[in-house]
N, C-alpha and C positions, 0 to 999 in steps of 0.2 A: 375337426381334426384334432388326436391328441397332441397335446405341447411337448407330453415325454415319452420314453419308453420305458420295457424294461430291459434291464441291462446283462447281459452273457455271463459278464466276470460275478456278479452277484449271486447271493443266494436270497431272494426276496422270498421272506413267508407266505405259506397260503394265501391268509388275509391280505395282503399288501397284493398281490395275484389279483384276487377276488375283488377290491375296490378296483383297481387298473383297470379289469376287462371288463368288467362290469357298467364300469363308467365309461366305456367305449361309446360314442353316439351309435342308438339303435339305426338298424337299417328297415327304409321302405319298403317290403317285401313288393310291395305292389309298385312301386317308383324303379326299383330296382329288373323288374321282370319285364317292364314295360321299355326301360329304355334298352336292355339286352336284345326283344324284339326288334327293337328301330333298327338296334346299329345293324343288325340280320340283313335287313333289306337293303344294304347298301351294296351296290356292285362293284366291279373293279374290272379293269377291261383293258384289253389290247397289249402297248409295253409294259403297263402297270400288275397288268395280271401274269403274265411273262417275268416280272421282275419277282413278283410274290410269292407263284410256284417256287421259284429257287429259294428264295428264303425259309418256304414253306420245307421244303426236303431239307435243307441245310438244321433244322431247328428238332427233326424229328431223331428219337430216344429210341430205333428200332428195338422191339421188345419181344423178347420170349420167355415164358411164364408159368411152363406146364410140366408137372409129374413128371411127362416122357419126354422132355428136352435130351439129348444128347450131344457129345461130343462133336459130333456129324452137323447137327443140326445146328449150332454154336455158330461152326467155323462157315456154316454155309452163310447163314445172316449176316456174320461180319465182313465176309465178300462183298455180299450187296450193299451193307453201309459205304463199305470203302470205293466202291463205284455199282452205284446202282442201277447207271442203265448201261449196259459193255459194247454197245454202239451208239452212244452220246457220249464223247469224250469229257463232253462240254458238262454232264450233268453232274451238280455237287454231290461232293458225297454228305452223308447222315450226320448228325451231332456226337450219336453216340449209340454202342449197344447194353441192353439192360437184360441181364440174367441172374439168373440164384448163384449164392455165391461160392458153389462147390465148383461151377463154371467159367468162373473167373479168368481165372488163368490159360484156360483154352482160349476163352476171346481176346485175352492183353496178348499172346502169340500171334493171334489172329488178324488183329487190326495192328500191329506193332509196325511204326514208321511212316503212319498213315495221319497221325493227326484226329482220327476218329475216340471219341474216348470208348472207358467201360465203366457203364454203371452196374453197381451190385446191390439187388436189396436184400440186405441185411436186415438184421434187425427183428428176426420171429414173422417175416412177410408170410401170410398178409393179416392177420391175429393181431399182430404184436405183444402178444401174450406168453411172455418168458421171462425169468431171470436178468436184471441187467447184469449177471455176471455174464449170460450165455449172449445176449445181443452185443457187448462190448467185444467178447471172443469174434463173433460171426465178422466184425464191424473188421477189427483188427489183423482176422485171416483177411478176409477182401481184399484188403488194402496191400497186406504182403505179397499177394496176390500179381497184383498189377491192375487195382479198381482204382480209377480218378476220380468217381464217384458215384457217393453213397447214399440208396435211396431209402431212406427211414422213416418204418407205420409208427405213427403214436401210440399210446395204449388209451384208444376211445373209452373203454370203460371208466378211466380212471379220471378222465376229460369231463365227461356225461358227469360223474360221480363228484363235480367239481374239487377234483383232488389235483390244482393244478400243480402247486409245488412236485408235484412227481412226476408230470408230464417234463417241464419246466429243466429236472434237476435228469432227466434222463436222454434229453434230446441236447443239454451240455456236454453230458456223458460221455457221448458218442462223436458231438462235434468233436469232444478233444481225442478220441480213439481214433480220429480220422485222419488226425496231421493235415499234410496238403492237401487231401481228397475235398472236396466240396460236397456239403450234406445238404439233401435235398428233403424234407420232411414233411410226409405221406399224411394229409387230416382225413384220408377217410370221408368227403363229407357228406355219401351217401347214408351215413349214421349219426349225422350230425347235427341234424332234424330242422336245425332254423339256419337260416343268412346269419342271423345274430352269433350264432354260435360258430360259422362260418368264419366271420371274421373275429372272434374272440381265438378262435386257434391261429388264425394267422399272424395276429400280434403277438401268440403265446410263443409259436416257435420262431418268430424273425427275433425277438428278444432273447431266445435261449439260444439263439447262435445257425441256425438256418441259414443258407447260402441261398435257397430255392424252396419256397413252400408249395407243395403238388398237392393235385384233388384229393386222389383216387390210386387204388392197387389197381383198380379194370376187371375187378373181383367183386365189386360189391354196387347195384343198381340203384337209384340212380347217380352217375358219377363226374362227368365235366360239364354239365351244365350251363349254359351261358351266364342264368343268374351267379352261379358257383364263380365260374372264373370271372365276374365284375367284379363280385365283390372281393375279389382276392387280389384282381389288378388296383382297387382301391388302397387296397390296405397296402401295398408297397410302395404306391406311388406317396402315402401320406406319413408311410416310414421313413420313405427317401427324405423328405419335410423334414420331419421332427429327428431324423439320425444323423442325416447327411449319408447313412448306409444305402446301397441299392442290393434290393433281393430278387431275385428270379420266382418266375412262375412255370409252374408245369403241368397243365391239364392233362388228365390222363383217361381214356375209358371213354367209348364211343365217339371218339373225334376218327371218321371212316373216312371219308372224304375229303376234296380238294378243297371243296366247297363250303365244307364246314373249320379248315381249317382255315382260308381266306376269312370267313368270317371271325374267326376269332385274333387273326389278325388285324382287322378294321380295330376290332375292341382293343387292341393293344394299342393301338395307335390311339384314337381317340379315349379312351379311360386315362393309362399310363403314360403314353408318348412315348416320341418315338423314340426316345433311349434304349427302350424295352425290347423294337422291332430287331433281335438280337440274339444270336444262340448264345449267348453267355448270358441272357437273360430272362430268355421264353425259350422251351421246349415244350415238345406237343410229344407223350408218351402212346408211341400206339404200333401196328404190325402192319394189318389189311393197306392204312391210310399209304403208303409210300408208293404203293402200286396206282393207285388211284393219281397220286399228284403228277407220275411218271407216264400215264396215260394222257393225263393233260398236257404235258410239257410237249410230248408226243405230238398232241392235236398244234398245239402253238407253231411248232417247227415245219408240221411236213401239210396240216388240213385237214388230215384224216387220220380217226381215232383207229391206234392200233389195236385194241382188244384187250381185255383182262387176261388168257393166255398170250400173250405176248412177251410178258414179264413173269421172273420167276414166281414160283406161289408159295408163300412164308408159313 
């Protein structure tokens, strides 16, 4: 585990970057994959699985993502966060909704009073391939907006290119464009070819001021990974260590099911602890999955699975 980090308020040079991450302890690829499998097999069952689904729904970042999002389609999502099943009074509402951020302000209307936040990704999503004049503008509408938070892509090229100071000095940027909002910062790590590099961004952005560091846009194959989110629950639990800071995780992109997001709650518990078992500290970023958790919750209450039309379709 490292003894230091690096520091938000700094400007660390490249090189000073470069020995840090560098000097990261390498990861197990095969230690690491192996034991993601295990925790898989673990089940959970009865009050506990009862107790899970609701955290499970409580922690999910309902998400819409697309060209043809509209207004319409905004304000319908943020209903369902806000009560997602409209004959379970009992059933929690969502963490949060996540949309581009021209949409913003239709869903802070939308969920207004409710406790639900709004995420916006900002930031040149899902590329990240822009001017930081133009991501700090995108960052700073959002937020006047009424975004509580902001989901920010890195520029993997310039990662890959080991040009950390830039990554470093850009995801500062933006923390501070944010104010109160809480940044959540996007590694992509479907392009980020090893574990090792996996977690060299994860120290890169909990150092540059990261509130939350997330896989994936759900744009780019392969993306939440169990091995991806181990080693990402590592790297904050061993931040929390050397910071005394606690950062959030937020897997995104193929987390469909109940089932799989159970599992990756096991891993929260056993990698992280259970500090993490927490929507201010885990989110699961997904769309299909809510319906699926709400089907189960379904089975737990009444015994019989009400069906995938039963519940609205996102």
């Amino acid at each position: 585990m490292p003894q230091t980090a690096i520091a938000a308020e700094q400007a660390p040079t490249n090189r000073a970057l470069r020995e840090f991450l560098h000097g990261l302890p390498g990861v197990d690829d095969v230690g690491a994959r192996e034991r993601a499998a295990g925790l898989a097999t673990r089940s959970v069952k009865t009050t506990a699985k009862a107790a899970a689904l609701d955290l499970a729904v409580r922690m999910v970042d309902l998400t819409t993502l697309e060209g043809a999002d509209t207004p319409g389609k905004v304000r319908a999502l943020a209903a369902k966060a806000r009560r997602p099943d409209p004959d379970d009074p009992d059933a929690p509402a969502a963490a949060a909704v996540c949309v581009y951020s021209d949409l913003v302000g239709v869903a802070a209307e939308a969920v207004r009073g409710s406790g639900v936040g709004v995420a916006s990704v900002a930031t040149a999503f899902p590329s990240g391939r822009a001017p930081l004049e133009a991501k700090l503008a995108d960052t700073r509408r959002a937020v006047a907006d009424g975004a509580t938070e902001i989901d920010m892509v890195i520029d993997r090229g310039a990662f890959l290119a080991g040009d950390y100071r830039k990554v470093h000095e850009e995801i500062t940027a933006v923390r501070e464009a944010c104010g109160g909002a809480h940044l959540k910062v996007i590694l992509e790590t479907g392009e980020l070819a090893t574990l090792d590099n996996v977690r060299r961004a994860s120290w890169l952005a909990m150092g540059a001021g990261a509130d939350f560091i997330k896989t994936s846009t759900g744009k780019v194959a392969p993306a939440a990974t169990p091995p991806v989110v181990l080693v990402m629950l590592e790297a904050v639990r061993d931040n929390l260590a050397a910071t005394g800071r606690a950062v959030g995780v937020k897997p995104a992109g193929g987390i469909r099911t109940a089932k799989d997001a159970i599992r990756n709650l096991v891993m929260v518990q056993e990698v992280a602890g259970p500090r993490w078992l927490d929507p201010a500290l885990f989110r699961i970023g997904a769309s299909s999955l809510l319906n699926d958790l709400l089907m189960q919750r379904a089975k737990q209450r009444t015994g019989a699975y009400a069906g995938p039309d039963y519940f609205t379709i996102d």
